[in-house]
C-alpha positions in Angstrom: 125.3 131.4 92.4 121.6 130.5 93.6 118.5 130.9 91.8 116.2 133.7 93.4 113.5 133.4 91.1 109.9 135.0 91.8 107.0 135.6 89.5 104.3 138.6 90.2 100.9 138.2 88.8 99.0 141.6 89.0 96.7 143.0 86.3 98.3 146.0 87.5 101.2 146.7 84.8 102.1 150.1 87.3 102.2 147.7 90.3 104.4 144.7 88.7 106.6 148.0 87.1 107.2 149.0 90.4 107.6 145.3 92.3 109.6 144.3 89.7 112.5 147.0 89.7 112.4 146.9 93.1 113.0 143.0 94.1 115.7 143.2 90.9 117.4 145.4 92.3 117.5 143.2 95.8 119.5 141.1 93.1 115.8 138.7 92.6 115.0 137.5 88.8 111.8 138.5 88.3 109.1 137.1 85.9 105.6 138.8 84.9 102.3 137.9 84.5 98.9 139.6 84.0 96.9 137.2 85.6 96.2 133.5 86.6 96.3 131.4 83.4 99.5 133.6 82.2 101.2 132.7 85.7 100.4 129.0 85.4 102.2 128.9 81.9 105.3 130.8 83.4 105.2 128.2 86.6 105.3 125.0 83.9 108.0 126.6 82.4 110.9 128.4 84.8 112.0 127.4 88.1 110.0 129.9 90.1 110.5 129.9 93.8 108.2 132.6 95.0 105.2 133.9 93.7 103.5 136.9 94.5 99.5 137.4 93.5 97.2 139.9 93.7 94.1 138.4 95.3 91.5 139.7 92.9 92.5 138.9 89.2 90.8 138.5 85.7 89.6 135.1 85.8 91.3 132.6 87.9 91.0 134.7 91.7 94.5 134.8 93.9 92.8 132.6 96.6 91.8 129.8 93.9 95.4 130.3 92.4 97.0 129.1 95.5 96.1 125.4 95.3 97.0 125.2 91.7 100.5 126.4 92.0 101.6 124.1 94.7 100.1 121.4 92.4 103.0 122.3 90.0 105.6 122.4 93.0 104.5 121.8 96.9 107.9 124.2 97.5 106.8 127.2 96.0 106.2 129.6 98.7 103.5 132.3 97.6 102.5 135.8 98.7 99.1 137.4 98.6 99.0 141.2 98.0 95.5 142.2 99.4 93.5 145.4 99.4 93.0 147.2 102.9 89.1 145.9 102.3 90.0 142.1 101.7 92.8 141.3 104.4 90.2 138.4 104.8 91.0 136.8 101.4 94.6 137.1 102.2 94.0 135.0 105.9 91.8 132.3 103.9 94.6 132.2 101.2 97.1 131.2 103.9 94.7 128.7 105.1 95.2 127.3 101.7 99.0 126.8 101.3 100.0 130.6 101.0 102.9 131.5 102.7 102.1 134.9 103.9 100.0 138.0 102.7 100.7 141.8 102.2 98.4 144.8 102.0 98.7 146.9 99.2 100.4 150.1 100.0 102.8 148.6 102.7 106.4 150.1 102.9 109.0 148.6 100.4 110.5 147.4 103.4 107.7 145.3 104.1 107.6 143.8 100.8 111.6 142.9 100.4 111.3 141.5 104.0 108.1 138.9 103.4 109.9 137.9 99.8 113.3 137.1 101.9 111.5 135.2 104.2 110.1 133.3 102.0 112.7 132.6 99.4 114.3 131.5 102.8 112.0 129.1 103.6 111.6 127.9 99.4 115.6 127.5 99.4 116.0 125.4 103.0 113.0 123.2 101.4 114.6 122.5 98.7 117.4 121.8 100.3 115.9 119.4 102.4 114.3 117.7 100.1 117.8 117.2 98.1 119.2 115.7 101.2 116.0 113.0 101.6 116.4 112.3 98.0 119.7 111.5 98.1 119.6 109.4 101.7 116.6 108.0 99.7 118.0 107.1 96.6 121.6 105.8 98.5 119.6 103.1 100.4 117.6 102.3 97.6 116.5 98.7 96.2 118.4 99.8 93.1 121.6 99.8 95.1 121.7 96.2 96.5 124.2 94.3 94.0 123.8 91.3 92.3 121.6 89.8 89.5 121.3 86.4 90.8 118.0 84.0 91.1 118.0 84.0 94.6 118.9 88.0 95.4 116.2 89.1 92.9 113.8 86.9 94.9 115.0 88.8 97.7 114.6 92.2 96.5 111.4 91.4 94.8 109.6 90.0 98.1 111.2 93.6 100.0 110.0 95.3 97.5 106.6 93.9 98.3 107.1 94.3 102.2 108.0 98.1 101.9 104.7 98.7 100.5 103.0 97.4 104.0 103.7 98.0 107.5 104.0 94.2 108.1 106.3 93.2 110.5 109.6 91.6 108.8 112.1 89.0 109.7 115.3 88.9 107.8 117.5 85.8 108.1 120.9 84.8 106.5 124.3 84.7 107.6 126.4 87.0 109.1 127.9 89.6 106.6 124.8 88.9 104.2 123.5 92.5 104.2 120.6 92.1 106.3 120.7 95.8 107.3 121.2 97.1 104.1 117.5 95.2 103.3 116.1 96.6 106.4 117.5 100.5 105.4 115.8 100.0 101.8 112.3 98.5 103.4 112.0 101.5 105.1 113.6 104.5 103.0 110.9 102.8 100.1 108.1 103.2 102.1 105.8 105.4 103.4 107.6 105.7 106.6 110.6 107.1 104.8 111.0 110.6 106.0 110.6 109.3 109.7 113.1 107.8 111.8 115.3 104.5 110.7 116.5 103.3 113.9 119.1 100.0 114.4 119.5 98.5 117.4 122.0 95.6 117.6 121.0 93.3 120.7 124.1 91.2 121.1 125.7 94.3 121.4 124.2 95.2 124.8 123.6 93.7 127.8 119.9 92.6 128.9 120.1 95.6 131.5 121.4 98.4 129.6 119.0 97.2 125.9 115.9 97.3 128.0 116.9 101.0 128.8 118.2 101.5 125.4 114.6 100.5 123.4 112.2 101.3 126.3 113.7 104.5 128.3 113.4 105.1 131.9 111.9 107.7 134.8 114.1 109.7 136.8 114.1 107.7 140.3 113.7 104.5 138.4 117.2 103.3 139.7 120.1 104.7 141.4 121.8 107.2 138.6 118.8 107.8 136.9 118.6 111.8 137.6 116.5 112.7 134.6 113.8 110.8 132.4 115.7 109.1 129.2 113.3 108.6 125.9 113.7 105.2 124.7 115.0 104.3 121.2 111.3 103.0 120.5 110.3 106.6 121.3 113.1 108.2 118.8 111.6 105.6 116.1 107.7 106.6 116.6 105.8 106.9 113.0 109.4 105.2 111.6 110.9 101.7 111.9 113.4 100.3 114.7 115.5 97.8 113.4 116.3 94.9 115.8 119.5 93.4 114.5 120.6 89.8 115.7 117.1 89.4 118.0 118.1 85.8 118.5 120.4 87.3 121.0 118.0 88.4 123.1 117.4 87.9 126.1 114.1 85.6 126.9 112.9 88.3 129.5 112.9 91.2 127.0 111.2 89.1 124.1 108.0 89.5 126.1 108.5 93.2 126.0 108.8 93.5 122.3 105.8 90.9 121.9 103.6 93.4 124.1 104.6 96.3 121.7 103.8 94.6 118.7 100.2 93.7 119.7 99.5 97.4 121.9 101.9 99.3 120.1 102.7 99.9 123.8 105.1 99.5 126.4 105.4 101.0 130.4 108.8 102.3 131.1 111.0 101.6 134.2 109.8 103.5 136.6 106.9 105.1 135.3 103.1 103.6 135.5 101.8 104.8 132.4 101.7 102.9 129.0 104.2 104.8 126.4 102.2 104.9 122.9 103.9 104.3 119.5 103.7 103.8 116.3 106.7 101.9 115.1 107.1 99.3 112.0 109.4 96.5 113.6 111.7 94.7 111.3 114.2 92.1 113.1 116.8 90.1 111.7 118.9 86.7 112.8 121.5 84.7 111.7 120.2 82.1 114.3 117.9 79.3 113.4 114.8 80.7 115.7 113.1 77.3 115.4 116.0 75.5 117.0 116.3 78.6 119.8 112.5 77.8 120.6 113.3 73.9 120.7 116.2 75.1 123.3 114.1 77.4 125.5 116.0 80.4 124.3 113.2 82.0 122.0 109.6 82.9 122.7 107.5 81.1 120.4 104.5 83.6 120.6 107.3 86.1 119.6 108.7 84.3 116.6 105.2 83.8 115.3 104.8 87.5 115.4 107.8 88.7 113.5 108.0 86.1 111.4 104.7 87.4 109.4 107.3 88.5 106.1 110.4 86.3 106.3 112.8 87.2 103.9 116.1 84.8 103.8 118.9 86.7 102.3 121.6 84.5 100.5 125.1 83.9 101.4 127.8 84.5 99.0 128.1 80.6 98.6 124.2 81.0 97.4 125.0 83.6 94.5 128.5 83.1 93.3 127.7 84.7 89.9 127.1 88.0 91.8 131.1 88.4 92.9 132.3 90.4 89.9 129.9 92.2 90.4 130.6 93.0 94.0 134.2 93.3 92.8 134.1 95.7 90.6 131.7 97.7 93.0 134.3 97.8 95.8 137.1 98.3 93.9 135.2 102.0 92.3 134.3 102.4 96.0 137.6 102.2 97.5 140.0 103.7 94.5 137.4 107.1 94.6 138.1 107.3 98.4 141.4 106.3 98.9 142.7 108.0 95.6 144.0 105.4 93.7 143.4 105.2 89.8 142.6 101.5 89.4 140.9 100.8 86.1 141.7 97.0 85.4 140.9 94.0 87.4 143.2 91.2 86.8 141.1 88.5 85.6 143.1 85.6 88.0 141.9 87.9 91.0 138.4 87.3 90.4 138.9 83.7 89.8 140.7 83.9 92.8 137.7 85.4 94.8 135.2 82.9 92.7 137.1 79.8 94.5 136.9 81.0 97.5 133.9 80.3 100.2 133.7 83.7 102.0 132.6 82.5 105.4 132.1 86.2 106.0 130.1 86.9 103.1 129.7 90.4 101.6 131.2 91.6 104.5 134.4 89.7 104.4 134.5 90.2 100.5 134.4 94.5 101.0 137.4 94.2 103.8 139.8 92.0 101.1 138.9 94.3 98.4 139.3 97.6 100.6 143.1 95.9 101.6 143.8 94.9 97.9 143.1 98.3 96.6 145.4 99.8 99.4 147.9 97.6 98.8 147.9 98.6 95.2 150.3 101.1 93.8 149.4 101.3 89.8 146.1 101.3 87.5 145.9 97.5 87.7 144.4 95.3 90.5 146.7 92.5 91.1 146.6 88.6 92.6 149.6 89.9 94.5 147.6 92.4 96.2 145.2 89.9 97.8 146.2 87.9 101.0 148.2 85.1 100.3 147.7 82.7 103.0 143.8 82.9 102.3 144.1 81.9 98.7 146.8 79.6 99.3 144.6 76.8 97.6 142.0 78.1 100.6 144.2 74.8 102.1 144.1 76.2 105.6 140.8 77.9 106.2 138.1 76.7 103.0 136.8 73.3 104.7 135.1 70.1 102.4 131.4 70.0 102.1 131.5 67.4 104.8 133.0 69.8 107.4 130.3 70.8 110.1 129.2 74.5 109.9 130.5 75.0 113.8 133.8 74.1 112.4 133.9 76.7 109.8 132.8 78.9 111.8 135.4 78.0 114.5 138.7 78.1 111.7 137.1 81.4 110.8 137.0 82.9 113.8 140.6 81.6 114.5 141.7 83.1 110.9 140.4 86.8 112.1 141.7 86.8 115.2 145.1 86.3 114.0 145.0 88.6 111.1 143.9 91.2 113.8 146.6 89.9 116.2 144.4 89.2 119.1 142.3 91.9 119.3 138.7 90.9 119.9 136.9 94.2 119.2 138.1 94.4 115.6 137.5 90.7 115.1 133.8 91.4 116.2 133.3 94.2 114.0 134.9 92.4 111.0 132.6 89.2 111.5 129.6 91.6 112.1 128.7 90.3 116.1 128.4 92.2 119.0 131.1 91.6 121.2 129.4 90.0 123.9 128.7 87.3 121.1 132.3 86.8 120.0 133.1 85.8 123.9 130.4 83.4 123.9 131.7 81.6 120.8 135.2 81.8 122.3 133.8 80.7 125.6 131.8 77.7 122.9 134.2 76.5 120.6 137.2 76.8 123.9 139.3 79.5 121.7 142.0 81.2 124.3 
């Protein structure tokens, strides 16, 4: 059952008598005190979710009371009972933080109905703030895995960025968990109970992503029948993340430039400047020095996001860390597909050690998630992991002398036949848009 706790300070013992069996017997636990000092001791002490104060009291007044009680909790909602002389006091102690005010003398019906109002509003903000906590705490710093050199280094300059509103570049491979950075940069800063919102730009093509981040008029275009808000606009006082921005297109970069240095941008069809507020953070698994040298990146534009750059290592990078991540996945995946796996058979981790993960943390979570389906007791199992990928890695880990476009084309070739051909679960296990799997099929002459 919920708490319904409230606390009336009255130097009035007749009046507190009377409020108190009242309120109890609308099922509220009710505490007394006889004035201000007495209430703030009670406050420190119970979990009080309404107060109710008379406005003139033995030392501390009602109005001056306010302030201090929301300095013990912001959520405590708090009712004035005023005089028929002094409704004043009870409008200036709403101007402080007090949730409502009620003359002396009202009908009990008055009373029980301005207490359930505000327990109402006390219970949904603590409920809210439950929810935030949580979202806050799951895409916490705390939460990215690993204990390696390089990951700390990681964490430690995100850590650093969260506290700013500098513009941050995240670079790595794919699969890295260059999202999850981005997530914690914002839910750590003082942005965090605005808007997160991710944008993937391979995903999209250049006409339907300019729409998508800047919005339209109605009567821009032909099927434009009403105005559409931009996902710039949904992110206003938040952060937009712009996932592989490598992939955009060279005509849009100038677009996002224009919004970092105005914190602006016109939509199609309109002749106005849109206003925002948004912290930009943009991540690539492209070399954006080689794009420039190709024509394919803005230069201007790299210089701009590229003001925190934050390289976020491959698995290769922090082998030491896989344990770790497999004893992570394995939890994970037993609590929600109801297994009871307790024991991780030490060949499987060697096993995962010796392999090269050209997919990263991202390949790593889809092998565990199959292993643990595929296993039936307590104990994880090398027979539970796919054979033909830890066959001596002799058909798809390549020598350090192998180009990258090579592994990347064997791995490529590897998902699309465990996925028998389908093309939009190959580019969500990589971690691409799809438009950017067909260009590397289109690249590397894949059928």
């Amino acid at each position: 059952m919920i708490n319904r706790n409230v606390l009336i300070i009255d130097d009035e013992k007749e009046l507190r008598t009377l409020l108190t069996r009242l309120l109890s017997l609308e099922g509220y636990k009710v505490f007394e005190a006889s004035d201000g000092e007495e209430g703030l001791k009670i406050l420190n002490q119970e979990e009080i979710h309404v107060v109710i104060s008379d406005v003139k009291l033995p030392g501390i007044s009602g109005i001056d009371l306010v302030p201090k009680i929301k300095d013990i909790n912001r959520l405590i909602e708090i009712i004035v009972l005023t005089a028929y002389g002094t409704i004043a006091d009870g409008v200036t102690a709403i101007k402080r933080g007090a949730f409502d005010y009620i003359t002396k003398g009202d009908e009990d019906n008055k009373i029980i109905i301005a207490v359930e109002r505000a327990m109402e509003k006390a219970q949904m903000s603590r409920r809210i703030e439950h929810l935030e906590k949580r979202v806050t705490e799951k895409y916490s710093f705390d939460n990215i895995i690993g204990q390696s050199l390089k990951i700390r280094e990681a964490v430690n300059l995100a850590k650093r960025a969260a506290e700013t509103d500098v513009t941050v570049l995240l670079t790595g491979e794919t699969g890295v968990g260059k999202e999850i950075f981005a997530q914690a940069i914002h839910y750590e800063s003082s942005r965090s109970k605005n808007s997160f919102v991710p944008i993937n730009c391979s995903a999209i093509s250049k006409e339907l992503l300019e729409s998508e981040m800047f919005g339209y008029k109605a009567g821009a275009f032909t099927g434009a029948v009403k105005n559409k808000k931009g996902l710039f606009e949904e992110a206003n006082e938040g952060t937009i993340f712009l996932d592989e921005i490598g992939e955009m297109d060279i005509s849009l970069q100038s677009k996002i430039l224009r919004v970092l240095e105005t914190n602006s941008f016109i939509k199609s069809g309109d002749t106005k400047p849109t206003q925002v507020n948004v912290r930009v953070i943009a991540a690539t698994n492209k070399n954006l020095n080689q794009e420039i040298e190709k024509g394919k990146f803005r230069p201007d534009l790299f210089y701009r996001i590229n003001t925190m750059k934050i390289e976020i290592p491959s698995v290769m990078q922090r082998k030491e860390d896989i344990p770790l991540f497999i004893e992570y996945y394995v939890r994970f995946y037993s609590q929600h597909l109801n297994k009871n796996i307790s024991t991780i058979d030490e060949e499987c981790i060697r096993k995962l050690k010796d392999y090269n993960f050209p997919g990263n943390i991202r390949e790593l979570r889809n092998i565990i998630e199959r292993a643990v389906i595929l296993t039936d007791g307590n104990i994880l199992l090398p027979s539970s992991l796919p054979n033909d990928l830890f066959d001596g890695n002799k058909n798809y880990s390549t020598p350090m002398t192998e180009k990258l476009d090579e592994v990347e084309k064997i791995h490529i070739l590897k998902v699309l036949e465990e996925t028998e051909g389908n093309k939009t679960r190959t580019a969500e296990i990589l971690g691409i848009g799809l438009t950017t799997l067909y260009r590397k099929l289109k690249e590397y002459k894949i059928e």
